[in-house]
mmCIF file of the C-alpha atoms, coordinates in Angstrom:
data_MODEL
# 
_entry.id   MODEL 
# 
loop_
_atom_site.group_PDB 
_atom_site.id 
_atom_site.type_symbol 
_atom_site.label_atom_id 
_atom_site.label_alt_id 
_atom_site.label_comp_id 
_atom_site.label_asym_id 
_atom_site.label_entity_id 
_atom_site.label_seq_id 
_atom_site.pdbx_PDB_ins_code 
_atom_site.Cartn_x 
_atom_site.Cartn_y 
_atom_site.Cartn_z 
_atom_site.occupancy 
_atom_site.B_iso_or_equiv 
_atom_site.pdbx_formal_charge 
_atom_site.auth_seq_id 
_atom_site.auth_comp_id 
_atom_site.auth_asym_id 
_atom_site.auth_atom_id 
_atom_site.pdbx_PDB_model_num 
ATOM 1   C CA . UNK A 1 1   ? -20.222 -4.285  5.920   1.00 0.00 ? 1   UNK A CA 1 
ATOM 2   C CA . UNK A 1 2   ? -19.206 -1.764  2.514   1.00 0.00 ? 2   UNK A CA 1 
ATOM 3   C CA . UNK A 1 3   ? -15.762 0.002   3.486   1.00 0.00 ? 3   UNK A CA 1 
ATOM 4   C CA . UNK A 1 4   ? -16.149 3.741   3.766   1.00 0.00 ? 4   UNK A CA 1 
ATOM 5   C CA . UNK A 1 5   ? -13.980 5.916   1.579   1.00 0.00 ? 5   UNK A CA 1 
ATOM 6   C CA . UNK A 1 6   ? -12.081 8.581   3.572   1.00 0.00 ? 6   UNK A CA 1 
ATOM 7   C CA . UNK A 1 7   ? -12.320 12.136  2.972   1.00 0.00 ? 7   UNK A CA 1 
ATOM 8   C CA . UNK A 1 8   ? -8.975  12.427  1.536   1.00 0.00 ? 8   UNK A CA 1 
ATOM 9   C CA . UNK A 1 9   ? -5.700  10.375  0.428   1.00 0.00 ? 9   UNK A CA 1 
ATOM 10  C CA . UNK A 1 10  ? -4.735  13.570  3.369   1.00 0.00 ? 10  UNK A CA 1 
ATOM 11  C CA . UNK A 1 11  ? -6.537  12.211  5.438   1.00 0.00 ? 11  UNK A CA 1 
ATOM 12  C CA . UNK A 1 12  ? -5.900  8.617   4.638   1.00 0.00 ? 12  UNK A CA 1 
ATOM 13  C CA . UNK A 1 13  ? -2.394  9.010   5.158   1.00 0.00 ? 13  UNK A CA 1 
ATOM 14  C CA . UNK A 1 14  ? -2.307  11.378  8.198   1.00 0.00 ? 14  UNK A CA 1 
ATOM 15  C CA . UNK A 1 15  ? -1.623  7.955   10.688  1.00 0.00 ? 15  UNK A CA 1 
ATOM 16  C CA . UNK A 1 16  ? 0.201   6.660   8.191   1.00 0.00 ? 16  UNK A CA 1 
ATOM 17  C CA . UNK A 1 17  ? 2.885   9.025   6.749   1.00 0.00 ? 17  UNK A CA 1 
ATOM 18  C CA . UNK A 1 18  ? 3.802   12.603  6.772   1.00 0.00 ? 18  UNK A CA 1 
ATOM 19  C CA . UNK A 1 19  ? 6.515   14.022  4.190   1.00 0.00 ? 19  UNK A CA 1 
ATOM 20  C CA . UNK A 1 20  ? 9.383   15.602  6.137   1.00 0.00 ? 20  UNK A CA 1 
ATOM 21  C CA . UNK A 1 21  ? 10.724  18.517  4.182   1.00 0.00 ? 21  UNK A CA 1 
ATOM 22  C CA . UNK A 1 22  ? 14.065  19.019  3.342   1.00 0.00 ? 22  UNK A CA 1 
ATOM 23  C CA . UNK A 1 23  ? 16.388  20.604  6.170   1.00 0.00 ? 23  UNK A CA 1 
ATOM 24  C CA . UNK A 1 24  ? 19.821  21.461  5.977   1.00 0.00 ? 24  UNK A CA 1 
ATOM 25  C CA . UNK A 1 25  ? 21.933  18.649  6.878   1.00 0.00 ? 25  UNK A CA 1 
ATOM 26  C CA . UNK A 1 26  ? 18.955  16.293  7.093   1.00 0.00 ? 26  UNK A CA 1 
ATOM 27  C CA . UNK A 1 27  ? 17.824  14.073  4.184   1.00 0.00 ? 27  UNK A CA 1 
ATOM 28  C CA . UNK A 1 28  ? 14.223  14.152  2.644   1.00 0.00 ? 28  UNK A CA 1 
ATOM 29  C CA . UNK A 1 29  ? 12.285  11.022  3.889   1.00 0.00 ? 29  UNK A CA 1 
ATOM 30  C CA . UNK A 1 30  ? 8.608   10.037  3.664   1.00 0.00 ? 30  UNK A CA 1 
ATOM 31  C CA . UNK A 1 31  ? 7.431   8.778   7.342   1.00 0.00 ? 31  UNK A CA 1 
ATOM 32  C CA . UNK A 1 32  ? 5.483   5.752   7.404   1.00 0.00 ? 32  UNK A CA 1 
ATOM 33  C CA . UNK A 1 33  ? 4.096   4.494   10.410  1.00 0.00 ? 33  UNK A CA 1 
ATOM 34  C CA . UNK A 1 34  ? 4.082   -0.092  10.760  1.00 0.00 ? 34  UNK A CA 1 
ATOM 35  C CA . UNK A 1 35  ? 0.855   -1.366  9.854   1.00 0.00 ? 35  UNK A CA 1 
ATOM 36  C CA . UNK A 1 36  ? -1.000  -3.145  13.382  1.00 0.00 ? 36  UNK A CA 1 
ATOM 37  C CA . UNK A 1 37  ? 0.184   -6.399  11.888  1.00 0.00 ? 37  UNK A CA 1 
ATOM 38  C CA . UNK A 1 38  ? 3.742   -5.833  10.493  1.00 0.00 ? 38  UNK A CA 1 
ATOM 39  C CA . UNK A 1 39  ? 5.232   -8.607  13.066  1.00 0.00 ? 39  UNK A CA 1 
ATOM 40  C CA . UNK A 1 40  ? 3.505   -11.326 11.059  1.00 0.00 ? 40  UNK A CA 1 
ATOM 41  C CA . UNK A 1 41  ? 6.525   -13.356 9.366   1.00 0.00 ? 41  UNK A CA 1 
ATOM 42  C CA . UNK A 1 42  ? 4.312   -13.360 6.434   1.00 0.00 ? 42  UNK A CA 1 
ATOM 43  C CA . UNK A 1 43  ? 4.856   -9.711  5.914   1.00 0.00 ? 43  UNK A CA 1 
ATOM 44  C CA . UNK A 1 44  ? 8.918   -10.521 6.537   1.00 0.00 ? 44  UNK A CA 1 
ATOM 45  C CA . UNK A 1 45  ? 8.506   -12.450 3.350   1.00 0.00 ? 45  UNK A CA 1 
ATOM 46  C CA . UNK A 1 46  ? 6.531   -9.996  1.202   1.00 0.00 ? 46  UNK A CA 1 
ATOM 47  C CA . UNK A 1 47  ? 9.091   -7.305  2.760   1.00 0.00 ? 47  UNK A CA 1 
ATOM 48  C CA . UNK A 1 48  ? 11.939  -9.055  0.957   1.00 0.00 ? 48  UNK A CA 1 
ATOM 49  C CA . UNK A 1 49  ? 9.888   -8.662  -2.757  1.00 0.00 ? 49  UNK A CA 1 
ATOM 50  C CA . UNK A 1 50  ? 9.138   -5.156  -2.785  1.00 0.00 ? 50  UNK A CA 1 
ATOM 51  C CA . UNK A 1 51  ? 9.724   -3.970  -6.206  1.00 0.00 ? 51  UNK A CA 1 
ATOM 52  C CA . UNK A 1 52  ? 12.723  -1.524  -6.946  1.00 0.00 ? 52  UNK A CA 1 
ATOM 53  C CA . UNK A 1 53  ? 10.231  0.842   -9.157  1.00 0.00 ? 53  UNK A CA 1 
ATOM 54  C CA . UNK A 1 54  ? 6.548   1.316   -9.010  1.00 0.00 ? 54  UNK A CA 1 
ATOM 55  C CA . UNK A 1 55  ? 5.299   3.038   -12.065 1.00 0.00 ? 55  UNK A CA 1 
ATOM 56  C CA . UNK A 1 56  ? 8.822   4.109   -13.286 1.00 0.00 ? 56  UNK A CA 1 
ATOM 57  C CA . UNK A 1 57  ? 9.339   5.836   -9.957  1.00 0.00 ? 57  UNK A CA 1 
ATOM 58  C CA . UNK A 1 58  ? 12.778  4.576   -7.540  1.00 0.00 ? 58  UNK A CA 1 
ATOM 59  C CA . UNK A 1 59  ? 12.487  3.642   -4.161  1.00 0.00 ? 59  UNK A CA 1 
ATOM 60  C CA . UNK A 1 60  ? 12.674  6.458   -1.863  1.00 0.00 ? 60  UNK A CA 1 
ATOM 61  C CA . UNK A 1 61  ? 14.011  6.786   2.254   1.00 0.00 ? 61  UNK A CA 1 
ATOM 62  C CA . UNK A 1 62  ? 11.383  6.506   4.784   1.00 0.00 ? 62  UNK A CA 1 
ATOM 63  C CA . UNK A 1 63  ? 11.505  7.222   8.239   1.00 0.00 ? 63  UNK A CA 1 
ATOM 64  C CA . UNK A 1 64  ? 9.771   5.470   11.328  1.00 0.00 ? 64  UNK A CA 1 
ATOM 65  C CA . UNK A 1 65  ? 8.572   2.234   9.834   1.00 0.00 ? 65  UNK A CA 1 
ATOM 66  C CA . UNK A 1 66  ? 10.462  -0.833  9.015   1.00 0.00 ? 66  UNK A CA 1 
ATOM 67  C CA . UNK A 1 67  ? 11.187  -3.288  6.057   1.00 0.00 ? 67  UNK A CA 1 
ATOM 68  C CA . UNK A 1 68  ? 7.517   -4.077  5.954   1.00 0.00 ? 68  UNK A CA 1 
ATOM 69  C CA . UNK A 1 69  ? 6.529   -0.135  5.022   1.00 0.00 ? 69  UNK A CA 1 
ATOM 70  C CA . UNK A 1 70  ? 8.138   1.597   1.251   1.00 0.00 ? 70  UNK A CA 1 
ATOM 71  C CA . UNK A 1 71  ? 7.992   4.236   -0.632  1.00 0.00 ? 71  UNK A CA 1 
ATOM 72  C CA . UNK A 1 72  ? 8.495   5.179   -4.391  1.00 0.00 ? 72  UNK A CA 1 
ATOM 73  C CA . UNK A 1 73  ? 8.573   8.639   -6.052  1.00 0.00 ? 73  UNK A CA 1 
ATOM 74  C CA . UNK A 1 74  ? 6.864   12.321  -5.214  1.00 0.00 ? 74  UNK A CA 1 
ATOM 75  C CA . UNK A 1 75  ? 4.119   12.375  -4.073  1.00 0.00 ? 75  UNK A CA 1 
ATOM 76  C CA . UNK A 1 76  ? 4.898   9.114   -2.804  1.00 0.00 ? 76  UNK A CA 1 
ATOM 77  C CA . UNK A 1 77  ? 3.209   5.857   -3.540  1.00 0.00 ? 77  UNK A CA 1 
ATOM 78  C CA . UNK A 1 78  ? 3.049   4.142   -0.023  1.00 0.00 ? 78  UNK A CA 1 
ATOM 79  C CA . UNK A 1 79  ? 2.958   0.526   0.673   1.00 0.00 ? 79  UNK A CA 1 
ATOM 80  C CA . UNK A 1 80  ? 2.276   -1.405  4.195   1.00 0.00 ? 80  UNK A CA 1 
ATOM 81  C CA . UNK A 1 81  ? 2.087   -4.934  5.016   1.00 0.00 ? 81  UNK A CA 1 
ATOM 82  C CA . UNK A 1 82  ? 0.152   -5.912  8.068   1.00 0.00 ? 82  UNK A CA 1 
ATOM 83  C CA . UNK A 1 83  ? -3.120  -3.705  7.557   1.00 0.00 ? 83  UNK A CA 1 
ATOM 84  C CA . UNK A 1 84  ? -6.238  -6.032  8.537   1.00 0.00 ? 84  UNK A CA 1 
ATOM 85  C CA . UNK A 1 85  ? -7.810  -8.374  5.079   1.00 0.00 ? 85  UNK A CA 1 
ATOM 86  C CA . UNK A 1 86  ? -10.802 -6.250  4.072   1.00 0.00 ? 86  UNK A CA 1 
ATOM 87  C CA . UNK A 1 87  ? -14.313 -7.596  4.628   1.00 0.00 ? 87  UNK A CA 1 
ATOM 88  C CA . UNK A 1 88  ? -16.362 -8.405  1.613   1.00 0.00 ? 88  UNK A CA 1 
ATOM 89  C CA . UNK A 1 89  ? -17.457 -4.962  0.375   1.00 0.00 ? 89  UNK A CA 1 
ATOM 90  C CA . UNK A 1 90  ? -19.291 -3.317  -2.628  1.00 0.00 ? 90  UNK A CA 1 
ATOM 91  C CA . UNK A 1 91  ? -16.196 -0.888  -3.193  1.00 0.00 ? 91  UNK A CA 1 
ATOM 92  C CA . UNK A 1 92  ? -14.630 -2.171  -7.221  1.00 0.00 ? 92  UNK A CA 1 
ATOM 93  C CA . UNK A 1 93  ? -12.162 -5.642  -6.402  1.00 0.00 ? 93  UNK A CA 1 
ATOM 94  C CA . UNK A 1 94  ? -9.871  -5.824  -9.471  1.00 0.00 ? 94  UNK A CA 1 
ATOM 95  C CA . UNK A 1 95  ? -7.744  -8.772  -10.379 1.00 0.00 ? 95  UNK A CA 1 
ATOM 96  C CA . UNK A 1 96  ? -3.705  -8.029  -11.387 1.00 0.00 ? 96  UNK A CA 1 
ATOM 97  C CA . UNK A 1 97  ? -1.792  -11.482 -12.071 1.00 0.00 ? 97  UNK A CA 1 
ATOM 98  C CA . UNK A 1 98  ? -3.619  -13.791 -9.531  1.00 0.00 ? 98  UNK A CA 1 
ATOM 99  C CA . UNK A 1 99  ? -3.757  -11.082 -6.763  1.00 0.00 ? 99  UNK A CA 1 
ATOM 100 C CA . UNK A 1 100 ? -6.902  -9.388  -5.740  1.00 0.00 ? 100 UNK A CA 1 
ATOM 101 C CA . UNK A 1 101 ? -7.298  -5.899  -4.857  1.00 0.00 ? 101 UNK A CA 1 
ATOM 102 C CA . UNK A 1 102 ? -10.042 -3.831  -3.451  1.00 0.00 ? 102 UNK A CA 1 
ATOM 103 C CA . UNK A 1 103 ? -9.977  -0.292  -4.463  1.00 0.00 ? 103 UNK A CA 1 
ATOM 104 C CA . UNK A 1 104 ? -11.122 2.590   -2.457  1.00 0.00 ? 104 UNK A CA 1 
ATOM 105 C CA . UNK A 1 105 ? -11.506 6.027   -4.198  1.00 0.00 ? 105 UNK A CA 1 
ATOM 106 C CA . UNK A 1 106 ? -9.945  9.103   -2.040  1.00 0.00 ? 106 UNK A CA 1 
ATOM 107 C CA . UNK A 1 107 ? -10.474 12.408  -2.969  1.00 0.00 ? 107 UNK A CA 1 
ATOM 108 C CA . UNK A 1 108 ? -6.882  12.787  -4.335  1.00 0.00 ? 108 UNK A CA 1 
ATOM 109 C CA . UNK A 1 109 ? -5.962  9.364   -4.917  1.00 0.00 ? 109 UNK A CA 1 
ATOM 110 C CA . UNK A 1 110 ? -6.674  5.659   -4.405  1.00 0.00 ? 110 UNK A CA 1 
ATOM 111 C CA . UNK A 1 111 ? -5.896  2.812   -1.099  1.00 0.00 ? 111 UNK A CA 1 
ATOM 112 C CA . UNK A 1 112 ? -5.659  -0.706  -2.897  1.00 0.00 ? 112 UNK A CA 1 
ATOM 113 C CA . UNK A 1 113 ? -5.893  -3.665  -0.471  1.00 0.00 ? 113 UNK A CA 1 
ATOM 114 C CA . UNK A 1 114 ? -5.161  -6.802  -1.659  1.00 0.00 ? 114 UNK A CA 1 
ATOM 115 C CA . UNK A 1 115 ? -8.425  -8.857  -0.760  1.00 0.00 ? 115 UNK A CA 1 
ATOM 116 C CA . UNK A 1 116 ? -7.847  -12.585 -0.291  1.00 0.00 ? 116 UNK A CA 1 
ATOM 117 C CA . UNK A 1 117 ? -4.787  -12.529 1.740   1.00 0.00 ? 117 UNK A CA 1 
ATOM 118 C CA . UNK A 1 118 ? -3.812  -11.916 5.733   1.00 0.00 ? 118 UNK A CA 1 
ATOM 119 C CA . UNK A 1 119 ? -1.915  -9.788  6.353   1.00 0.00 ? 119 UNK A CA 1 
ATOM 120 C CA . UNK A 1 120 ? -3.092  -7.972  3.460   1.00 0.00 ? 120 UNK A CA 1 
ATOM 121 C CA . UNK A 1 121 ? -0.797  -5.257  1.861   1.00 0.00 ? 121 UNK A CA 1 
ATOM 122 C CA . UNK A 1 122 ? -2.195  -1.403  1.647   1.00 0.00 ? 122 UNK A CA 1 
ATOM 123 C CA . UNK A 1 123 ? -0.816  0.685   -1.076  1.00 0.00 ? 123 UNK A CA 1 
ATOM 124 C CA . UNK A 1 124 ? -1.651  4.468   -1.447  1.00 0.00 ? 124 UNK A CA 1 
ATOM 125 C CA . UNK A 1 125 ? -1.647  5.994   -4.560  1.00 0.00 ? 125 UNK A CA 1 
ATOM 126 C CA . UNK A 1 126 ? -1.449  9.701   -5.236  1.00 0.00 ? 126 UNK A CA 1 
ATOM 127 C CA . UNK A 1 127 ? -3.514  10.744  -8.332  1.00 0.00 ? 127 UNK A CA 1 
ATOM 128 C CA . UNK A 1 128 ? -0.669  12.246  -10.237 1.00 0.00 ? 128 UNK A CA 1 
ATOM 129 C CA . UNK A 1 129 ? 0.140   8.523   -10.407 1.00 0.00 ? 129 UNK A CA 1 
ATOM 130 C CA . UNK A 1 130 ? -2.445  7.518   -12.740 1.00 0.00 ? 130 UNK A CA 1 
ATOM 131 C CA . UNK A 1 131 ? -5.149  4.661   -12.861 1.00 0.00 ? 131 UNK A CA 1 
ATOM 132 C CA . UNK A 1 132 ? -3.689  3.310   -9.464  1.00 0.00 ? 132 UNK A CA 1 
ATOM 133 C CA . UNK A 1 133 ? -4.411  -0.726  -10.605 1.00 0.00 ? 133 UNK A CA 1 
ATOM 134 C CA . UNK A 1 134 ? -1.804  -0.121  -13.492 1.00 0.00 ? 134 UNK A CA 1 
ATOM 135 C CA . UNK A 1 135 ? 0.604   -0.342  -10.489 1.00 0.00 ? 135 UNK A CA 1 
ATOM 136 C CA . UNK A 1 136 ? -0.829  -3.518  -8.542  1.00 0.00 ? 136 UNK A CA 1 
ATOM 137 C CA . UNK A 1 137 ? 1.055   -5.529  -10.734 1.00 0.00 ? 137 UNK A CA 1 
ATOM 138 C CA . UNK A 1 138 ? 4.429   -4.225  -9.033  1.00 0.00 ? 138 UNK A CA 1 
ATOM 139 C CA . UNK A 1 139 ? 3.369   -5.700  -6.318  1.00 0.00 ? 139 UNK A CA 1 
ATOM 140 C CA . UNK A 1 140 ? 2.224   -9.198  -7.504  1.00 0.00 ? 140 UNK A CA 1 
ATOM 141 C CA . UNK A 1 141 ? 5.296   -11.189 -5.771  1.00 0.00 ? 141 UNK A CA 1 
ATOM 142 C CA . UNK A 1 142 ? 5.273   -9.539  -2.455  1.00 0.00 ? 142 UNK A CA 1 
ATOM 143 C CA . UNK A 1 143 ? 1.472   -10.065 -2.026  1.00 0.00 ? 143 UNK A CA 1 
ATOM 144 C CA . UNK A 1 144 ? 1.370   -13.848 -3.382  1.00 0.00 ? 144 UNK A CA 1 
ATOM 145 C CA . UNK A 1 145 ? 4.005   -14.038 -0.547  1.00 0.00 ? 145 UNK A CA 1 
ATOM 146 C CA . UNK A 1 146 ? 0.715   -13.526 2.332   1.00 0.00 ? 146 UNK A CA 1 
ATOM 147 C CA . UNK A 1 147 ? -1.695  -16.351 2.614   1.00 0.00 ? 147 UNK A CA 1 
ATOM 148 C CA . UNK A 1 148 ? -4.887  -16.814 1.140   1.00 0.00 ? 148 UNK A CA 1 
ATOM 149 C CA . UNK A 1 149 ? -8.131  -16.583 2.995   1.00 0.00 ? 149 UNK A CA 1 
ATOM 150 C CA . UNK A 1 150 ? -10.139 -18.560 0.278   1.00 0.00 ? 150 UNK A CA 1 
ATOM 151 C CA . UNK A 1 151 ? -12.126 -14.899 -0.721  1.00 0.00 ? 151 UNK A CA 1 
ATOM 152 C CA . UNK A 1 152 ? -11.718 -13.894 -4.002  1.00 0.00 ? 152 UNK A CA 1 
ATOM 153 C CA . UNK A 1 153 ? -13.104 -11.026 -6.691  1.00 0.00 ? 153 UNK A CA 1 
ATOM 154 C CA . UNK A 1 154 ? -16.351 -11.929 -8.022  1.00 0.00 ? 154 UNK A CA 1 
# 
């Protein structure tokens, strides 16, 4: 069954994180809810490679998550471990050193999945980001940490 693209990164995002704005005495922080299957202890592994940088852009503080949800830059580029391996789907699959990714177009932005792999890892990238697989890379080592499934990019 083809994944459906959502109506917006917006929308995409809405159960998954909401940018708190800046109030006095309070620190900026990007809230990211767990994915359903952060508690696997492969997603404790691929927590401990999350890259410093994606795209140039630091780490930045999120709120309501755990070690298995990040951040990076504004508009943030989100990553979860735990989100259910996609089915096989007609949506574009693209390879980045060994790791497979499915990529769903959002109106303002792009969800890779990494496709091969349970838990699979979810990262949201804002357009302003750029050709979102240019950034799958960053997150080669913390998805070869999840095992395979045996699917693969054709």
């Amino acid at each position: 069954m083809p994944l459906r693209p959502l109506p917006a990164l917006g929308a995409a995002l809405g159960a998954v994180l909401l940018v708190l704005p800046a109030v006095a005495g309070c620190s900026r922080g990007v809230q990211v809810a767990p994915a359903p299957q952060a508690g696997d202890p492969a997603c404790a592994r691929a927590a401990g490679l999350w890259p410093d940088t994606v795209g140039g852009a630091p780490r930045v503080e999120t709120r309501g998550g755990d070690a298995t949800t990040v951040a990076w830059g504004d508009p943030a580029v989100v990553a979860r471990c735990g989100v259910p391996s996609p089915a096989p789907t007609t949506d574009p699959c693209v390879s980045a050193d060994g790791v497979d990714w499915v990529a769903r177009e959002l109106t303002d932005g792009v969800a890779l999945t990494t496709y091969g792999r349970s838990p699979a890892i979810e990262v949201l990238v804002p357009a302003e980001h750029g050709p979102a697989p240019l950034l799958a890379p960053a997150f080669t080592e913390a998805a070869k940490a999840l095992p395979t499934t045996g699917r693969a990019c054709v």
